[in-house]
C-alpha angles and dihedrals in degrees: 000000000000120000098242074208089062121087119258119237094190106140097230094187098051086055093047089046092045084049094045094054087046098056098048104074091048089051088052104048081044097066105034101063086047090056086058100040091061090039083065099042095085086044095059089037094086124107108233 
């Protein structure tokens, strides 16, 4: 086991930048379809 005394040599902003490009796309095919989805709202609203 590690020694907690010793000094860490985790790469922090490679982690941060890994989790950063991850996150985009789903950020991105998060808030597409929803444009659409209230771009259709007012369509479906009328009464038929």
């Amino acid at each position: 086991m590690r020694d907690p005394r010793e000094g860490s040599n985790t790469d922090y902003g490679a982690i941060v930048g890994g989790t950063a490009l991850s996150t985009v796309p789903m950020v991105i095919l998060f808030l597409l379809p929803r444009r659409q989805f209230i771009a259709g709202l007012p369509a479906g609203a009328t009464k038929g």
